[in-house]
PATILUM-863156 format. One record per atom (N, C-alpha, C, O): x negated, y, z negated; residue number from 0; residue in one letter; atom name. Coordinates in steps of 0.1 Angstrom, whole numbers, padded with zeros to 4 digits. Example, Ala and Ser with C-alpha at 12.3 -4.5 7.8 and 13.67 -1.06 7.14 Angstrom:
// residues 2
node east = -0132 north = -0057 up = -0078 num = 0 residu = A atome = N
node east = -0123 north = -0045 up = -0078 num = 0 residu = A atome = CA
node east = -0132 north = -0033 up = -0078 num = 0 residu = A atome = C
node east = -0142 north = -0033 up = -0085 num = 0 residu = A atome = O
node east = -0128 north = -0022 up = -0071 num = 1 residu = S atome = N
node east = -0137 north = -0011 up = -0071 num = 1 residu = S atome = CA
node east = -0129 north = 0000 up = -0079 num = 1 residu = S atome = C
node east = -0134 north = 0011 up = -0080 num = 1 residu = S atome = O
// end
This chain:
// residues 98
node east = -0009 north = -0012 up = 0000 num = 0 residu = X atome = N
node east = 0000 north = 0000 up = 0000 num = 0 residu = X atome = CA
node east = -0009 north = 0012 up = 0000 num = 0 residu = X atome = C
node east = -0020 north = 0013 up = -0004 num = 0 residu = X atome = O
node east = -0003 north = 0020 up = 0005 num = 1 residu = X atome = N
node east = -0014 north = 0033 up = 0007 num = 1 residu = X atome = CA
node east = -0008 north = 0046 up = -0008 num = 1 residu = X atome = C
node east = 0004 north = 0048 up = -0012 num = 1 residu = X atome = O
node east = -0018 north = 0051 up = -0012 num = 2 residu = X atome = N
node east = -0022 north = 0057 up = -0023 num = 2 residu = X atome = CA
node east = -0006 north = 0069 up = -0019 num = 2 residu = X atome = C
node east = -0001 north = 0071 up = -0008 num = 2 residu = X atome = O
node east = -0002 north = 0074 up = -0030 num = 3 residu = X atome = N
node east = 0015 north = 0074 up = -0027 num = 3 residu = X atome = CA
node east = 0012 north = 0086 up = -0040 num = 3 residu = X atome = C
node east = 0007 north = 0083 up = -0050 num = 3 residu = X atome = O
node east = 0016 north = 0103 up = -0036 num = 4 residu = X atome = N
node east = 0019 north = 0112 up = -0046 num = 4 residu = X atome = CA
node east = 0032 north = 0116 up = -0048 num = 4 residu = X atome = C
node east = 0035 north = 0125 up = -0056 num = 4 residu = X atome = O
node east = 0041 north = 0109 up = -0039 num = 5 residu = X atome = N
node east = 0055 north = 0110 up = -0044 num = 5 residu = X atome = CA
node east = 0060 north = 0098 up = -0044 num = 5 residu = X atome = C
node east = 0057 north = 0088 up = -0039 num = 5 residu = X atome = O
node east = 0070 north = 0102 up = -0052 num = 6 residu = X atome = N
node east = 0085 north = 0087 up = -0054 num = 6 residu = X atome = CA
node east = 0082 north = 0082 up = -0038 num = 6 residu = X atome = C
node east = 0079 north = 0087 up = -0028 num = 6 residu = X atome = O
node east = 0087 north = 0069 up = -0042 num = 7 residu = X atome = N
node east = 0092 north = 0061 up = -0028 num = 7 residu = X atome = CA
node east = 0099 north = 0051 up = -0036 num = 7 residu = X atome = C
node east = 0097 north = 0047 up = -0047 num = 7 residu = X atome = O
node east = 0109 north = 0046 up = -0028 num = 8 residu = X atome = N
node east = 0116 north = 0035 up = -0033 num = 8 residu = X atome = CA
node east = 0111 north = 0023 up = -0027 num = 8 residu = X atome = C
node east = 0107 north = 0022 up = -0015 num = 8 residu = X atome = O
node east = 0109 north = 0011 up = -0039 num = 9 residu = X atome = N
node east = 0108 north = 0000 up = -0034 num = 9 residu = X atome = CA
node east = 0115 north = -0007 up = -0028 num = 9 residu = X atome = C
node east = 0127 north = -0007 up = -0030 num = 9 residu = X atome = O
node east = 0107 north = -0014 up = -0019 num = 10 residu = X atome = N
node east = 0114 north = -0021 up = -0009 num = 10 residu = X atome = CA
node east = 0109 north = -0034 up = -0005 num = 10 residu = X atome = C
node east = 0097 north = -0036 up = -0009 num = 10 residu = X atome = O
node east = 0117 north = -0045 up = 0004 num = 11 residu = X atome = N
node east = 0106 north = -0059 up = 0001 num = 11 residu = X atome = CA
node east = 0094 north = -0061 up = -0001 num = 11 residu = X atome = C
node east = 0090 north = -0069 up = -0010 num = 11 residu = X atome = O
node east = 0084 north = -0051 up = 0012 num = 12 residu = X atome = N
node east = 0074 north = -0047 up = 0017 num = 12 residu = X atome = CA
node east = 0066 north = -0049 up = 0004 num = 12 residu = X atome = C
node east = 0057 north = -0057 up = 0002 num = 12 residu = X atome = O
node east = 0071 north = -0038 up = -0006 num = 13 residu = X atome = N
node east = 0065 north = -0034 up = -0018 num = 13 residu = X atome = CA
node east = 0069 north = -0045 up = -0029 num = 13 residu = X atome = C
node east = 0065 north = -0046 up = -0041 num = 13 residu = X atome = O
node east = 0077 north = -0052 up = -0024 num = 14 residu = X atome = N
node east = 0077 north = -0068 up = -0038 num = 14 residu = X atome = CA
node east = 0068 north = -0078 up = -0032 num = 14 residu = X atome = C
node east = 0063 north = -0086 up = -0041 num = 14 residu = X atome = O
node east = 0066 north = -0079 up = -0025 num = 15 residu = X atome = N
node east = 0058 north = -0088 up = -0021 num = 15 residu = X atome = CA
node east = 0043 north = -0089 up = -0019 num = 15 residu = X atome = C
node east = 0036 north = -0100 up = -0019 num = 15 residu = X atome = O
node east = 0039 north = -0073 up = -0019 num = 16 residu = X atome = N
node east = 0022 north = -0067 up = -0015 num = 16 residu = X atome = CA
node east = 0018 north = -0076 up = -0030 num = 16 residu = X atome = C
node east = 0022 north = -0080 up = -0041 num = 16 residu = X atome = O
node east = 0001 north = -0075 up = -0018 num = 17 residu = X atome = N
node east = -0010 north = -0078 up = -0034 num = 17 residu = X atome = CA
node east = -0015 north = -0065 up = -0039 num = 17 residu = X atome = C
node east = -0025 north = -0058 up = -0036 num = 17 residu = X atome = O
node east = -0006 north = -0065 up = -0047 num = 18 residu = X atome = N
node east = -0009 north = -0053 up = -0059 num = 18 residu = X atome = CA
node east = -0021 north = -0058 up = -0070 num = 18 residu = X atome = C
node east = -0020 north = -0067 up = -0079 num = 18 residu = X atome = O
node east = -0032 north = -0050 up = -0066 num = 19 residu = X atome = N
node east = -0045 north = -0052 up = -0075 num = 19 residu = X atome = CA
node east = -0051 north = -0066 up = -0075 num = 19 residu = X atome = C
node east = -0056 north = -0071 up = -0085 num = 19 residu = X atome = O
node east = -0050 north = -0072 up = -0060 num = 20 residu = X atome = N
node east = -0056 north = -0087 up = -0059 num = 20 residu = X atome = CA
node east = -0048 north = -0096 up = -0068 num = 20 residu = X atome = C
node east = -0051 north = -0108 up = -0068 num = 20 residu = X atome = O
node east = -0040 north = -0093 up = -0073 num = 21 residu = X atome = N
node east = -0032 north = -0102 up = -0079 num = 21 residu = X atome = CA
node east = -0019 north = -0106 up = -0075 num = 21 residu = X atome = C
node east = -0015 north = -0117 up = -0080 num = 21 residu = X atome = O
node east = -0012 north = -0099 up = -0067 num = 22 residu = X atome = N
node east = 0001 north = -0101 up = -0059 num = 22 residu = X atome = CA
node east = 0014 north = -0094 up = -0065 num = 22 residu = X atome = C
node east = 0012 north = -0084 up = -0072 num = 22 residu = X atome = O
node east = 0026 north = -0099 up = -0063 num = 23 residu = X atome = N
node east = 0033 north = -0091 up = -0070 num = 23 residu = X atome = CA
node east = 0033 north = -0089 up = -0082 num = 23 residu = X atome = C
node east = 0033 north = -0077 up = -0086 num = 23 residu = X atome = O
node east = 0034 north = -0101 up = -0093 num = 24 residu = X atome = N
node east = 0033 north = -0095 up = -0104 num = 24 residu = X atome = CA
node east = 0025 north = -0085 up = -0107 num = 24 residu = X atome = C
node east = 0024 north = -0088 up = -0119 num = 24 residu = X atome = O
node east = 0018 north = -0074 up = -0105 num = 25 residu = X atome = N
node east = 0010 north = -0068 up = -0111 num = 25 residu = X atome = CA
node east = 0018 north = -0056 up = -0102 num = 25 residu = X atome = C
node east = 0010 north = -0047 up = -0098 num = 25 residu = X atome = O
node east = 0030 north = -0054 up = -0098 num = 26 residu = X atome = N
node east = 0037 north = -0045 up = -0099 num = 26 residu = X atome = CA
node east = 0045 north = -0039 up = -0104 num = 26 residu = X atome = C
node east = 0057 north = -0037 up = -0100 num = 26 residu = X atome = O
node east = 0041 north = -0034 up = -0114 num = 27 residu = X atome = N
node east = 0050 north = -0026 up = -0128 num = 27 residu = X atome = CA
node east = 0046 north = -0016 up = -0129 num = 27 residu = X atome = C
node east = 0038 north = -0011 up = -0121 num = 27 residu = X atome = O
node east = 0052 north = -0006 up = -0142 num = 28 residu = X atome = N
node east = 0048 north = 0007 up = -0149 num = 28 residu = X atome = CA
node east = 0037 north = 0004 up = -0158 num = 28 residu = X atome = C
node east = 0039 north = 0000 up = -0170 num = 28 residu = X atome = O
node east = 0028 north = 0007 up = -0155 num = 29 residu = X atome = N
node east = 0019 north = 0008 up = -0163 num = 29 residu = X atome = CA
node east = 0020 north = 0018 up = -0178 num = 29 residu = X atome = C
node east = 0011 north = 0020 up = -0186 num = 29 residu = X atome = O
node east = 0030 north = 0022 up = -0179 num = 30 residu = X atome = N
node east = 0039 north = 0027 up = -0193 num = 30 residu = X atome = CA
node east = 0043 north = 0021 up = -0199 num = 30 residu = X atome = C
node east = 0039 north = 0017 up = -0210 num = 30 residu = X atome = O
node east = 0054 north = 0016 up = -0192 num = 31 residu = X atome = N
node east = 0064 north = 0010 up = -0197 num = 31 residu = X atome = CA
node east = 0069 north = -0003 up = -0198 num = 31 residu = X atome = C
node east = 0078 north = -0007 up = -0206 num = 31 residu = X atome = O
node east = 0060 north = -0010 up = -0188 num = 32 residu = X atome = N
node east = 0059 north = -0022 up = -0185 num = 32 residu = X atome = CA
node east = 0070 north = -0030 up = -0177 num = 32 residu = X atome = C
node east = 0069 north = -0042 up = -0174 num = 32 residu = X atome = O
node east = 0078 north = -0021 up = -0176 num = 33 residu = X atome = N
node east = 0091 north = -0024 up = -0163 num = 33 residu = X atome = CA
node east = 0084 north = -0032 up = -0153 num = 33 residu = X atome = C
node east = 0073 north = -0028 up = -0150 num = 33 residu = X atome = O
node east = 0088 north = -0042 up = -0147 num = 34 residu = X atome = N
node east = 0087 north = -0049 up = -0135 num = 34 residu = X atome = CA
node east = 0095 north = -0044 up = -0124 num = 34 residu = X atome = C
node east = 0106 north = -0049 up = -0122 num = 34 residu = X atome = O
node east = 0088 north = -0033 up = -0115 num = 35 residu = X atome = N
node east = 0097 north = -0028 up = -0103 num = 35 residu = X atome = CA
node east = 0104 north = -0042 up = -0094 num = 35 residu = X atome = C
node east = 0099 north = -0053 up = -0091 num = 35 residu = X atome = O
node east = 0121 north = -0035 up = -0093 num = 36 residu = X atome = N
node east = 0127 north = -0045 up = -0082 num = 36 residu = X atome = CA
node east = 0129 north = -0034 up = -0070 num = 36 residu = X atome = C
node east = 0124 north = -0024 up = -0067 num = 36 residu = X atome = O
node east = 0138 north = -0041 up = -0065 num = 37 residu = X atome = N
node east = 0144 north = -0035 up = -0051 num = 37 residu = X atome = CA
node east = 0151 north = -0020 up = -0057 num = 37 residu = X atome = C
node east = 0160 north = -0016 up = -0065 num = 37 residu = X atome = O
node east = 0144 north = -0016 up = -0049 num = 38 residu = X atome = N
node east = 0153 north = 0001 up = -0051 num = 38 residu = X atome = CA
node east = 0148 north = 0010 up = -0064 num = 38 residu = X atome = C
node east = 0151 north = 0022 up = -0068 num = 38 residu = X atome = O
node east = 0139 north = 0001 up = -0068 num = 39 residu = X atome = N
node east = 0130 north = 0011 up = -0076 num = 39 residu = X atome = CA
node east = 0129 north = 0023 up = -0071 num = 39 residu = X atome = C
node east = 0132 north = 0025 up = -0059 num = 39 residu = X atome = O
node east = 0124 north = 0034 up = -0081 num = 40 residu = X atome = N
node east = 0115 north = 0041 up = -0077 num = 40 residu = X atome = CA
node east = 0101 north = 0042 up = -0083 num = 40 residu = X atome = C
node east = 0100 north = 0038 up = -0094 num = 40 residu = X atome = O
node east = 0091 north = 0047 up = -0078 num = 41 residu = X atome = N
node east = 0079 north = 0046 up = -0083 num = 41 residu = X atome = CA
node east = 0069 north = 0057 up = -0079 num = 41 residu = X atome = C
node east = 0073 north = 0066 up = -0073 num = 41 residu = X atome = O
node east = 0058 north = 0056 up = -0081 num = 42 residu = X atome = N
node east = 0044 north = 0065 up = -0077 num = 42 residu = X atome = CA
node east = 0030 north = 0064 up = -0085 num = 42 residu = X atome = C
node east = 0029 north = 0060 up = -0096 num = 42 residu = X atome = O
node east = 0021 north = 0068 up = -0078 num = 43 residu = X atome = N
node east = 0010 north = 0063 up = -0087 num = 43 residu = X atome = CA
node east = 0004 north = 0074 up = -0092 num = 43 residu = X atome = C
node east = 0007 north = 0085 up = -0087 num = 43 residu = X atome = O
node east = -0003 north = 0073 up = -0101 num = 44 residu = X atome = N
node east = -0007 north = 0086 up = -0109 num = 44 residu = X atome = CA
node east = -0025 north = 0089 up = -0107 num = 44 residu = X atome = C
node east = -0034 north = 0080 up = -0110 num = 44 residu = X atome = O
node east = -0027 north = 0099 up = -0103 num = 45 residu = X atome = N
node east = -0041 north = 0099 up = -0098 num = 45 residu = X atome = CA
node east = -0049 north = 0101 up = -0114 num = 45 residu = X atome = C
node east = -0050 north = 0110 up = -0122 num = 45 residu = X atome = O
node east = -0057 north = 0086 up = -0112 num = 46 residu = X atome = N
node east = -0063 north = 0088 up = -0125 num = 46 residu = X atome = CA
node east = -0077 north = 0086 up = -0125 num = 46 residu = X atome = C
node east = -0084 north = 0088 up = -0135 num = 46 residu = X atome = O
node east = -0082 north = 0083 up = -0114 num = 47 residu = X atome = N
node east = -0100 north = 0077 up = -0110 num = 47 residu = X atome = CA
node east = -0106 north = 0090 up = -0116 num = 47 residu = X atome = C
node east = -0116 north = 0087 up = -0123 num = 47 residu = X atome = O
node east = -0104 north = 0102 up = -0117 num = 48 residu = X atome = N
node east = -0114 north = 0115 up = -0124 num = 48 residu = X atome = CA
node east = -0114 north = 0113 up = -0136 num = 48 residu = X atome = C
node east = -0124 north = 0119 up = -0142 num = 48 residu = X atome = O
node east = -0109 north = 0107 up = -0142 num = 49 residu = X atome = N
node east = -0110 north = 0105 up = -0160 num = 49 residu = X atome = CA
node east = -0121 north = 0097 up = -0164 num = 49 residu = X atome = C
node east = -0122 north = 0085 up = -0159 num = 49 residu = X atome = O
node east = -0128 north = 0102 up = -0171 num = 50 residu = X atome = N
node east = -0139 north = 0097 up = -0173 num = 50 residu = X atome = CA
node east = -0133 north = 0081 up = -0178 num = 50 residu = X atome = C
node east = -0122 north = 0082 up = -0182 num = 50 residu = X atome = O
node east = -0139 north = 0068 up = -0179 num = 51 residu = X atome = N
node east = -0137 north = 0054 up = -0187 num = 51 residu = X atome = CA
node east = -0121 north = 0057 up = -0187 num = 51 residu = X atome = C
node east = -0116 north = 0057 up = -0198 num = 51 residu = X atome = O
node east = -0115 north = 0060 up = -0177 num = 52 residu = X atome = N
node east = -0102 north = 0058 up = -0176 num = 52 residu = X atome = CA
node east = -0095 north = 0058 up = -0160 num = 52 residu = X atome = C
node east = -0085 north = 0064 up = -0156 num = 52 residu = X atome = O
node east = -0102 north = 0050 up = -0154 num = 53 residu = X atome = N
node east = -0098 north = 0048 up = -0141 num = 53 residu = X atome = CA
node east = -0083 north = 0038 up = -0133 num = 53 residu = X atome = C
node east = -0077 north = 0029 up = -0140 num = 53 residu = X atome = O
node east = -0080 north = 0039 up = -0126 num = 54 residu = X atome = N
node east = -0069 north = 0028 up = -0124 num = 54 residu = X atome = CA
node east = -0057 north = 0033 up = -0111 num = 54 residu = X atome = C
node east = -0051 north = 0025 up = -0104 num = 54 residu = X atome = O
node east = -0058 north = 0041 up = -0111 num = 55 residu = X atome = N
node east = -0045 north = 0051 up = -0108 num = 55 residu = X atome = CA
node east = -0036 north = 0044 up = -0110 num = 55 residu = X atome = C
node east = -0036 north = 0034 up = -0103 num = 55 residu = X atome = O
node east = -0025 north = 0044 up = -0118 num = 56 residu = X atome = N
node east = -0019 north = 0033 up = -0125 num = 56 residu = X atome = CA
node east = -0006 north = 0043 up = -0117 num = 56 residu = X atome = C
node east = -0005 north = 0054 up = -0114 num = 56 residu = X atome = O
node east = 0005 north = 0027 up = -0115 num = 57 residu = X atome = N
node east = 0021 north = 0029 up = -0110 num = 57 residu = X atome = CA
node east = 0027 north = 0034 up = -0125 num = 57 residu = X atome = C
node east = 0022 north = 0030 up = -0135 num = 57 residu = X atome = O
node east = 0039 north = 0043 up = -0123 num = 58 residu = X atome = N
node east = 0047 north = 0044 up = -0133 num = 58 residu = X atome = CA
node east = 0062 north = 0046 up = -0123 num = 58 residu = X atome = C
node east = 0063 north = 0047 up = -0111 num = 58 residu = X atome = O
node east = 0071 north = 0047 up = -0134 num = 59 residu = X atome = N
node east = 0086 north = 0045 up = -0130 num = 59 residu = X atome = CA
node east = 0089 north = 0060 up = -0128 num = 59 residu = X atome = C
node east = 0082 north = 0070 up = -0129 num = 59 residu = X atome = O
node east = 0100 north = 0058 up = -0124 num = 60 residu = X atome = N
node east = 0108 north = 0074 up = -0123 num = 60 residu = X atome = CA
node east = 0108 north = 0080 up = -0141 num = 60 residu = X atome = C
node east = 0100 north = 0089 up = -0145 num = 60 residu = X atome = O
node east = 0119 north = 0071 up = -0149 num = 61 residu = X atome = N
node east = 0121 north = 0075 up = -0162 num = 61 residu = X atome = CA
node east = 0108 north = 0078 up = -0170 num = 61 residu = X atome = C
node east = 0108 north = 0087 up = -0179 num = 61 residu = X atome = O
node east = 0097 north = 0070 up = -0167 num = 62 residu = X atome = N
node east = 0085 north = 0075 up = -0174 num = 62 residu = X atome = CA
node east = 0078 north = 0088 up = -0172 num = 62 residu = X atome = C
node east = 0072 north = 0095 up = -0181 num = 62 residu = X atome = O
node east = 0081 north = 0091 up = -0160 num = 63 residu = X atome = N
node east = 0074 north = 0104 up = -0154 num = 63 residu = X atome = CA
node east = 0085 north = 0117 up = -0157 num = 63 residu = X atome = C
node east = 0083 north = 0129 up = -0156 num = 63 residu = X atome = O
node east = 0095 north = 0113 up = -0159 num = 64 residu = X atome = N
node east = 0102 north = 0128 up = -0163 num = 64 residu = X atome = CA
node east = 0106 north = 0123 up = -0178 num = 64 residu = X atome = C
node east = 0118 north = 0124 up = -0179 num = 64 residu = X atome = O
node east = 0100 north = 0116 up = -0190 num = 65 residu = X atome = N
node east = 0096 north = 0113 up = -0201 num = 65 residu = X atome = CA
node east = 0088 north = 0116 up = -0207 num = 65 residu = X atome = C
node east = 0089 north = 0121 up = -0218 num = 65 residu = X atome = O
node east = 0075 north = 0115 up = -0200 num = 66 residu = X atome = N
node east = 0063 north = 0121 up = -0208 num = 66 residu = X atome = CA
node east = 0060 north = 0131 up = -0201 num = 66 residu = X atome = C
node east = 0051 north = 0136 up = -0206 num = 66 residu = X atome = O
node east = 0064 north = 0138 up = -0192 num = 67 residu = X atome = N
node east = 0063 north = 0150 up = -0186 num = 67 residu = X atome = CA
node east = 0057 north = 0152 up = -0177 num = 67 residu = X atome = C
node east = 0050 north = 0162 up = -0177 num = 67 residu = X atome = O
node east = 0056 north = 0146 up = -0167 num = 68 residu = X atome = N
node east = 0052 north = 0145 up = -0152 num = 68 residu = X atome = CA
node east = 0036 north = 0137 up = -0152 num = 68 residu = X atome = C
node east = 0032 north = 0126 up = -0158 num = 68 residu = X atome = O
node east = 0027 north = 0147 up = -0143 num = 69 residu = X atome = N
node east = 0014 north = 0137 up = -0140 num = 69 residu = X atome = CA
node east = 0005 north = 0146 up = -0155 num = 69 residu = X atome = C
node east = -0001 north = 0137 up = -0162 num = 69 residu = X atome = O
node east = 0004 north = 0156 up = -0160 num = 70 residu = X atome = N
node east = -0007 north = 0158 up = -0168 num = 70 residu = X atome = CA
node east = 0001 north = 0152 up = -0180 num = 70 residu = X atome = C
node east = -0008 north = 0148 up = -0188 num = 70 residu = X atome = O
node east = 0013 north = 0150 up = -0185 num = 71 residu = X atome = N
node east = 0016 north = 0142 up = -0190 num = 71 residu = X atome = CA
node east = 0009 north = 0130 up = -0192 num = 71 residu = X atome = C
node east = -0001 north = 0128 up = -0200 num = 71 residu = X atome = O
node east = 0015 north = 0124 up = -0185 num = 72 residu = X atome = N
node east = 0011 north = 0106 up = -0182 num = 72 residu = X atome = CA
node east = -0006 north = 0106 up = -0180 num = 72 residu = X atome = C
node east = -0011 north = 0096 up = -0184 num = 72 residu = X atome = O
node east = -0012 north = 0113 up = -0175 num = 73 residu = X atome = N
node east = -0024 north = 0112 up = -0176 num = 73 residu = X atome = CA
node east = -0029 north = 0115 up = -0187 num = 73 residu = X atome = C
node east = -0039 north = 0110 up = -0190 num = 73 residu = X atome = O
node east = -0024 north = 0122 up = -0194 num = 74 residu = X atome = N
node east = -0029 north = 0123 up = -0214 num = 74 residu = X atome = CA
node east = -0025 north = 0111 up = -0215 num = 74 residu = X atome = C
node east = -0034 north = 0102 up = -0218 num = 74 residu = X atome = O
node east = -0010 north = 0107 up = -0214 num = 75 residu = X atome = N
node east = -0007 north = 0091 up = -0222 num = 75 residu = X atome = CA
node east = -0018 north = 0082 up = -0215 num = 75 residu = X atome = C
node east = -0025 north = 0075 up = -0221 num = 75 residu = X atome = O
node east = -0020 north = 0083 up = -0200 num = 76 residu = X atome = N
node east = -0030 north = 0071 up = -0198 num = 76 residu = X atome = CA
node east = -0046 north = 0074 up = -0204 num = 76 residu = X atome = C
node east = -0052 north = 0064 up = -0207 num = 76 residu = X atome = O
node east = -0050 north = 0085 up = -0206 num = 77 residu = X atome = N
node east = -0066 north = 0084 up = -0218 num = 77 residu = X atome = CA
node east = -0061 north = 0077 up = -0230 num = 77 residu = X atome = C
node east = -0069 north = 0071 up = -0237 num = 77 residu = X atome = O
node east = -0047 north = 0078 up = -0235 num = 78 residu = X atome = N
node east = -0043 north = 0072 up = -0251 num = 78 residu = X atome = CA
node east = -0045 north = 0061 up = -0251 num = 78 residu = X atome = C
node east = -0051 north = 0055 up = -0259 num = 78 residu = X atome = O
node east = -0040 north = 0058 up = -0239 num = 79 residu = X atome = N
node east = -0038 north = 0039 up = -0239 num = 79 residu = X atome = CA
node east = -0051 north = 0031 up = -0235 num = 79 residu = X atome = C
node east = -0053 north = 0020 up = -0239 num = 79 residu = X atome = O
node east = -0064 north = 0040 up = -0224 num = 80 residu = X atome = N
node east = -0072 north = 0035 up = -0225 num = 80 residu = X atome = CA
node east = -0082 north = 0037 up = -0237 num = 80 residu = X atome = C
node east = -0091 north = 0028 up = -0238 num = 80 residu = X atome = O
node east = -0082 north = 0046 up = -0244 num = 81 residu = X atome = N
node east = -0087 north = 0047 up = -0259 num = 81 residu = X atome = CA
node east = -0083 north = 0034 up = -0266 num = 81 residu = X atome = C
node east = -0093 north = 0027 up = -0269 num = 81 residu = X atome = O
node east = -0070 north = 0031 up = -0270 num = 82 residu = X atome = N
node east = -0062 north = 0022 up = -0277 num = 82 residu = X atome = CA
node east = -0071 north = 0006 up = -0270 num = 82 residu = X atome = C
node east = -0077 north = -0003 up = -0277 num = 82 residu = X atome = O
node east = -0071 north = 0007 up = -0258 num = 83 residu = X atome = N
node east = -0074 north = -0005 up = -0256 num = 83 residu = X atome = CA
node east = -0092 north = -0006 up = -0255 num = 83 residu = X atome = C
node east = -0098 north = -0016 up = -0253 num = 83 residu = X atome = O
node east = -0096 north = 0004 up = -0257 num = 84 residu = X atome = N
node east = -0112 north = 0003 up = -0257 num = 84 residu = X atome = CA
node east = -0114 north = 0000 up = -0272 num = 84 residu = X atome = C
node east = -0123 north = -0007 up = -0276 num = 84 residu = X atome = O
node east = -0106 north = 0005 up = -0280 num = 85 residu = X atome = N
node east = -0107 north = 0002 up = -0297 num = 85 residu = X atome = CA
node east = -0103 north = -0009 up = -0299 num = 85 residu = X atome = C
node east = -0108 north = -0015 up = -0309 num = 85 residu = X atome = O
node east = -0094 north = -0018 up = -0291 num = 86 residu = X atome = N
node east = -0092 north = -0034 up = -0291 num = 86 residu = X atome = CA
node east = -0102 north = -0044 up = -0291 num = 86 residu = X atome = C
node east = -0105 north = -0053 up = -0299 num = 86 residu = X atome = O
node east = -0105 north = -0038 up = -0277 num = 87 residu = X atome = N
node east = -0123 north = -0048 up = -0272 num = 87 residu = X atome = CA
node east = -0129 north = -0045 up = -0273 num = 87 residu = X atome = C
node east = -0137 north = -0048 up = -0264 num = 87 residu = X atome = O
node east = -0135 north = -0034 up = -0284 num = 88 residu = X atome = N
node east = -0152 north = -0029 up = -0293 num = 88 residu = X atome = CA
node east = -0157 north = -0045 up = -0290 num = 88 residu = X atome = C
node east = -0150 north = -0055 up = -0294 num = 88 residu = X atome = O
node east = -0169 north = -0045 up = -0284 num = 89 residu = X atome = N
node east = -0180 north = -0052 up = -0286 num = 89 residu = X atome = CA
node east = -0172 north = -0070 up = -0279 num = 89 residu = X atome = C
node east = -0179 north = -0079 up = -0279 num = 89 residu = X atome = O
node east = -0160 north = -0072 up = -0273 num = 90 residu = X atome = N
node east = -0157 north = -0085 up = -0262 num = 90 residu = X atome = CA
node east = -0159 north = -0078 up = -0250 num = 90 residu = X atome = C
node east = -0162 north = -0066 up = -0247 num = 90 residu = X atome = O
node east = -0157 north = -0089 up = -0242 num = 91 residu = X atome = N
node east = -0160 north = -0087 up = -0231 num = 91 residu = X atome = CA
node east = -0151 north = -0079 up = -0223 num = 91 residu = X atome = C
node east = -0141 north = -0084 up = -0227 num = 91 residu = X atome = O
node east = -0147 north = -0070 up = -0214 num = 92 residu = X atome = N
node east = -0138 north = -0060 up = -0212 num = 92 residu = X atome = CA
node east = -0137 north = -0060 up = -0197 num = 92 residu = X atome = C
node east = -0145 north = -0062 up = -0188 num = 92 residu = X atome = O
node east = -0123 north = -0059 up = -0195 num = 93 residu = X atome = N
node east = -0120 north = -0065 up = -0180 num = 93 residu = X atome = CA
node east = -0103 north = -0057 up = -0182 num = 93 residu = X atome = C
node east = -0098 north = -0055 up = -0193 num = 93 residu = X atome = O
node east = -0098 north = -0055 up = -0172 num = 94 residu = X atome = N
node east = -0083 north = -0049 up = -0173 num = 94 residu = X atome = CA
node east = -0075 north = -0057 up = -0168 num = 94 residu = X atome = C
node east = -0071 north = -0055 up = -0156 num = 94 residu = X atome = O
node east = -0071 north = -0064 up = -0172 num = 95 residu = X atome = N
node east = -0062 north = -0075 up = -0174 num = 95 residu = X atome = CA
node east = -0044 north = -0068 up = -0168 num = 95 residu = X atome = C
node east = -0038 north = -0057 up = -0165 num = 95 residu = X atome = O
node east = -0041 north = -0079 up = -0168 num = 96 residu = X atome = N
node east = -0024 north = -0076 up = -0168 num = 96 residu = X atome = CA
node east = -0015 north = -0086 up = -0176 num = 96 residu = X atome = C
node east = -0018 north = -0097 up = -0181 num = 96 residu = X atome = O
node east = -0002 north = -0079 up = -0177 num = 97 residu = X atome = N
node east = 0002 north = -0086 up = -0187 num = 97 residu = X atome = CA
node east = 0003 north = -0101 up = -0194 num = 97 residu = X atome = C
node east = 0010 north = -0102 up = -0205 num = 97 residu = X atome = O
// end
């Protein structure tokens, strides 16, 4: 799928892609953890400039007018990669999915 700064709705195309070499499952909100279906909406959030917080992670419609758009959600995404770097102090560290 090509790198996307607005909503689009999902559509088979997008249930079926390999999302992150892993396939569909690994198409969710990276918030919220929603598993996008048909008719979602979605968008990815530009996150690769964050220092040890790379990803550009999918989020939903409701998350994004929740935490308050992209500087929003990009504060919430340094939280969560903080949160999960304080998990795996000193294992081995890899970004997993659910």
């Amino acid at each position: 799928m090509s790198f996307t700064r607005q909503f689009v709705v999902t559509d088979e195309q997008a249930l079926k892609a390999n999302w992150c070499c892993i396939g569909p499952k690994a198409f969710f909100c990276a918030f919220c953890l929603h598993q996008f279906e048909l008719g979602d909406e979605y968008r990815m959030v530009y996150t690769n400039d964050i220092p040890k917080c790379g990803g550009n992670p999918l989020t939903c419609k409701s998350c994004w007018d929740n935490n308050g758009g992209l500087e929003g959600l990009r504060t919430k995404w340094r939280e969560l990669w903080a949160e999960y770097n304080a998990l795996m102090a000193g294992k081995f560290k890899w970004w997993g999915m659910r």
